[in-house]
C-alpha positions as CSV (number, residue, x, y, z in Angstrom):
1,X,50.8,-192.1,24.8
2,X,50.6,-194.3,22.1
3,X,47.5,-196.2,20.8
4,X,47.0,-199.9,22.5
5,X,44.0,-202.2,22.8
6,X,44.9,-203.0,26.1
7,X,44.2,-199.3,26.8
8,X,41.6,-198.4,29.8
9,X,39.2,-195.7,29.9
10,X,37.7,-194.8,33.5
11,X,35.1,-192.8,34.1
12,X,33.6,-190.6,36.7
13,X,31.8,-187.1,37.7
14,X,31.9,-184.5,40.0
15,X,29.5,-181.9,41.4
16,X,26.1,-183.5,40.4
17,X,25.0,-183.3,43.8
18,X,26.3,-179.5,44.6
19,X,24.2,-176.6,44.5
20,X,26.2,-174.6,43.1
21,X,28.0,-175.4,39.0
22,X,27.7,-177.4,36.6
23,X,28.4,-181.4,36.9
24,X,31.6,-182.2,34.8
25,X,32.4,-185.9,33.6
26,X,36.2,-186.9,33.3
27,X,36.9,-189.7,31.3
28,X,40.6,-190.9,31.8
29,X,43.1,-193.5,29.2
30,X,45.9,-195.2,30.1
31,X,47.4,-198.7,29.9
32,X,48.2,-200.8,33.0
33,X,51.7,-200.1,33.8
34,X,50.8,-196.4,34.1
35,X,48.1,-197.5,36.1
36,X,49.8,-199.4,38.7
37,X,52.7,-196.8,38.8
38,X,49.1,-194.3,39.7
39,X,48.3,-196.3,42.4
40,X,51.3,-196.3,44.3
41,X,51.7,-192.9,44.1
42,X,48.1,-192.6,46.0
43,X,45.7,-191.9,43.3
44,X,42.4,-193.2,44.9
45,X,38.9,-191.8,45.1
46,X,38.5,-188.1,45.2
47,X,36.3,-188.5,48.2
48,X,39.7,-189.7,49.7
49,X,41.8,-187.3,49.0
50,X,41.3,-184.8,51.9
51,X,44.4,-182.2,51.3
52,X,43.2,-180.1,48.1
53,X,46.9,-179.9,47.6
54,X,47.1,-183.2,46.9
55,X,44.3,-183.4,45.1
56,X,46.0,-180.8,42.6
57,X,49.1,-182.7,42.5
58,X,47.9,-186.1,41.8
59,X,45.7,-184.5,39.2
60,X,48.1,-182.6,37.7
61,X,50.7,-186.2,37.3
62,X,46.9,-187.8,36.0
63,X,47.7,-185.3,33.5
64,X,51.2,-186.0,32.5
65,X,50.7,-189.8,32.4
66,X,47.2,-190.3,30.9
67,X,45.2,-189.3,28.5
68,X,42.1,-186.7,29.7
69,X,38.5,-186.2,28.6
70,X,36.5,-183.4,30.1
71,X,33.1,-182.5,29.6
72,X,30.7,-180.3,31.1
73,X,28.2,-177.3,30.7
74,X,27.7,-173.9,31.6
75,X,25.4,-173.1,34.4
76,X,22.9,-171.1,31.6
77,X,22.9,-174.4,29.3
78,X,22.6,-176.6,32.4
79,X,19.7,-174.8,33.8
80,X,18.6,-174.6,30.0
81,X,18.6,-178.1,29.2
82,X,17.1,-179.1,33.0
83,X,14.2,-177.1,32.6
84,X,12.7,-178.9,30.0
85,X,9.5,-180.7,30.2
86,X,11.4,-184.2,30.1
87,X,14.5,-183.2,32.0
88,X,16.6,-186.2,33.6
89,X,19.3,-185.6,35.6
90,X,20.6,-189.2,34.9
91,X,19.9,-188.9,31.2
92,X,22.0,-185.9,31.2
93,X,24.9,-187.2,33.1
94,X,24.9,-189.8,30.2
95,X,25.0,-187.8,27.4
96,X,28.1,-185.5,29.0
97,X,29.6,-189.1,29.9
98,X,29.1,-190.5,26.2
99,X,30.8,-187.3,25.0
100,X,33.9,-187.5,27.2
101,X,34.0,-191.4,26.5
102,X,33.4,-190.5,22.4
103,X,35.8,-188.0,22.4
104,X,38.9,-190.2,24.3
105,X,38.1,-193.2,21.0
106,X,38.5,-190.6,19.0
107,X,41.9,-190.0,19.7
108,X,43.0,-193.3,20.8
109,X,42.2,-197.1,20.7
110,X,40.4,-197.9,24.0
111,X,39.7,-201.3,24.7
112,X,37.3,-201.2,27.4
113,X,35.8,-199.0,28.8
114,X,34.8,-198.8,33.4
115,X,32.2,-196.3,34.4
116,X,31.2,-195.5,38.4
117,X,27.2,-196.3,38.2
118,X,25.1,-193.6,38.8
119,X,22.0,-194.9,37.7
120,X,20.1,-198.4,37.8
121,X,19.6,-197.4,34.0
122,X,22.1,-197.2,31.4
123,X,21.8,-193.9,30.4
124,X,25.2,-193.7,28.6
125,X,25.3,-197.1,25.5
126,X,22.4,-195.3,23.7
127,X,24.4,-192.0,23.1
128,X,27.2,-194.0,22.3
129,X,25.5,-196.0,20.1
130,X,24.2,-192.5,17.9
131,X,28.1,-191.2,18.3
132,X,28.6,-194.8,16.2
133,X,31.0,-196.5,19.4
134,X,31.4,-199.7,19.3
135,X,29.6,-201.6,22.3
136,X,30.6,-205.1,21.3
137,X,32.4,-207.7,23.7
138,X,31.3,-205.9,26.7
139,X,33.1,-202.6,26.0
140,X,31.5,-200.5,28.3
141,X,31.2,-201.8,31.9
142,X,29.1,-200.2,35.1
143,X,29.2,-201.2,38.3
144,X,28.7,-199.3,41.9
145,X,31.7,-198.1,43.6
146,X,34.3,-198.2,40.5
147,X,36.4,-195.9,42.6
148,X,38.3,-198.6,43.8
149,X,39.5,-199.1,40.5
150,X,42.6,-197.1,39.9
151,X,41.5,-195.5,36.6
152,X,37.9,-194.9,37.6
153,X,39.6,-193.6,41.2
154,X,41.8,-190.6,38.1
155,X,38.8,-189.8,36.9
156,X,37.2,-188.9,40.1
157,X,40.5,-186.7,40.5
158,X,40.0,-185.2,37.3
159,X,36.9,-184.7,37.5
160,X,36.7,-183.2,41.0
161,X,39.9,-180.3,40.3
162,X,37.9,-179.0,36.7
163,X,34.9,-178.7,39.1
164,X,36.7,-177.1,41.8
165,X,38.0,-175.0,39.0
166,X,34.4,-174.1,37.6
167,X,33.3,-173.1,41.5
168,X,36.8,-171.2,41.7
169,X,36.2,-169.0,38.6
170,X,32.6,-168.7,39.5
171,X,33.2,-166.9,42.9
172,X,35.9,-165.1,41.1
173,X,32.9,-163.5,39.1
174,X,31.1,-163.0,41.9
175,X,33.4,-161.7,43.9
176,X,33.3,-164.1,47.2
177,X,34.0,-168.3,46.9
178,X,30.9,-170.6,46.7
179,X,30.2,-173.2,49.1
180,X,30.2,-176.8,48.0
181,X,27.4,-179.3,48.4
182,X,24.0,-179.0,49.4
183,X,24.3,-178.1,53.0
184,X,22.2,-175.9,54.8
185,X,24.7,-173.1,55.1
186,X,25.5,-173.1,50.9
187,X,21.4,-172.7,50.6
188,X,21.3,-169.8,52.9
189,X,24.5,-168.4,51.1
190,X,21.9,-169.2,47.9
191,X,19.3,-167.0,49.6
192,X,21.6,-164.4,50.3
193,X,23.0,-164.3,46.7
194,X,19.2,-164.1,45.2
195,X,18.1,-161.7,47.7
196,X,20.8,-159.4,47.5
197,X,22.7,-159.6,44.0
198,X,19.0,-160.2,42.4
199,X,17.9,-163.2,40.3
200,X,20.2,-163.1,36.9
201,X,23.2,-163.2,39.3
202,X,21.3,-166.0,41.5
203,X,20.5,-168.3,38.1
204,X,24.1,-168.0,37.0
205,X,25.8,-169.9,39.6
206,X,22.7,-172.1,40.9
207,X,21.0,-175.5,39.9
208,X,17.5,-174.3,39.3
209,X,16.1,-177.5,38.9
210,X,16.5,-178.2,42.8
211,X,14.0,-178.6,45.7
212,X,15.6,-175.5,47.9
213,X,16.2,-173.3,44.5
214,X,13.2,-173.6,43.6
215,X,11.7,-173.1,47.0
216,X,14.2,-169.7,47.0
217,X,12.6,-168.9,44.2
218,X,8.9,-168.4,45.1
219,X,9.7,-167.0,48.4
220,X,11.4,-164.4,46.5
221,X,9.0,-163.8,44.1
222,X,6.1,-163.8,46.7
223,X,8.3,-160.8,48.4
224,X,8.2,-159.0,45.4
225,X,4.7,-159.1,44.2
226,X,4.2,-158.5,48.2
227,X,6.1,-155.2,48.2
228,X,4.9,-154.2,44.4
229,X,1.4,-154.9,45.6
230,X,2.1,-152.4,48.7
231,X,3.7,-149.7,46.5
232,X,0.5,-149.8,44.2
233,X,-2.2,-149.2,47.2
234,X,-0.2,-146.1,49.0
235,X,-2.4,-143.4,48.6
């Protein structure tokens, strides 16, 4: 793809919500032709997209056609970084989001720049602003529900297959898949994994910084101290 003013970048995350992996933020390039020709091929909003097959295969022709910016942790830097005393979630996302975005001027000339809104704050122009992007004439625009446009709607692709792929190689590691979201059923499986594969294996694939992780957490501790405390006062 060669360089072009009139050049696009969309941007969008996946898994932020999940309680399992690491968020990722895609940021995706292209001009308006290629857009268009996207469109009426079906890209759309991940959230749309209910075959994972075709979710694979619009990525992979998001791929061919575009230009892609990935950026993400791993789960021991996420839980690292969201364990500090000031931790944001938000201010996180934008930092990963500023990379992504940083990285894609880096190898091309974007003109402007459409991100979904996650935040009633801007979280993302300051870390632009230190990676020494440009923010004049409006180049960065936020606004709810960007998914409809098309190049916000390949980033949500993108975004949503290198998370899938992060879950994938995760239950590879531990040797059964991960459930997705926050449901009740992936915070028993949560349960189950601290309980029975012990803590280190638990803090590897989990957000620690939730409500029900954390809640996991002292229950499992509070059984330990329970039993240790039981071993100590046998005769």
């Amino acid at each position: 793809m060669t360089t072009d003013s009139a050049y696009l970048a969309g941007m969008d995350e996946s898994g932020k919500g999940d309680l399992f992996g690491s968020p990722v933020c895609a940021t995706v390039v292209a001009d308006q032709q290629t857009l268009d020709q996207l469109r009426g091929i079906g890209v759309r909003d991940s959230k749309a997209v209910e075959e994972p097959a075709e979710l694979y295969e619009l990525e992979a022709i998001i791929r061919s056609n575009t230009q892609v910016h990935l950026r993400t942790l791993t789960m021991a830097r996420y839980n690292e970084l969201m364990a500090k005393p000031s931790a944001n979630l938000n201010k996180l996302l934008g930092w990963l989001h500023a990379h992504a975005l940083h990285d894609a001027t880096q190898t091309g000339d974007v003109g402007h720049a459409l991100l979904d809104q996650f935040s009633t704050r801007d979280h993302v122009s300051p870390y632009l602003r230190k990676f020494g992007v440009d923010l004049t004439d409006g180049f960065l625009k936020q606004k709810t529900h960007a998914e409809s446009e098309t190049v916000v709607a390949a980033a949500s692709i993108c975004a949503r297959v290198a998370y899938l792929e992060q879950m994938k190689a995760l239950g590879q590691e531990m040797g059964h898949s991960l459930r997705r979201g926050c449901s009740r059923e992936a915070q028993v499986q949560a349960g189950a994994i601290l309980n029975q594969e012990g803590e280190a294996v638990f803090c590897s694939v989990t957000k620690l910084h939730f409500k029900c992780a954390r809640r996991l957490l002292r229950a499992f501790y509070a059984k330990n101290i329970q039993a240790a405390s039981s071993l100590r006062s046998t005769p």
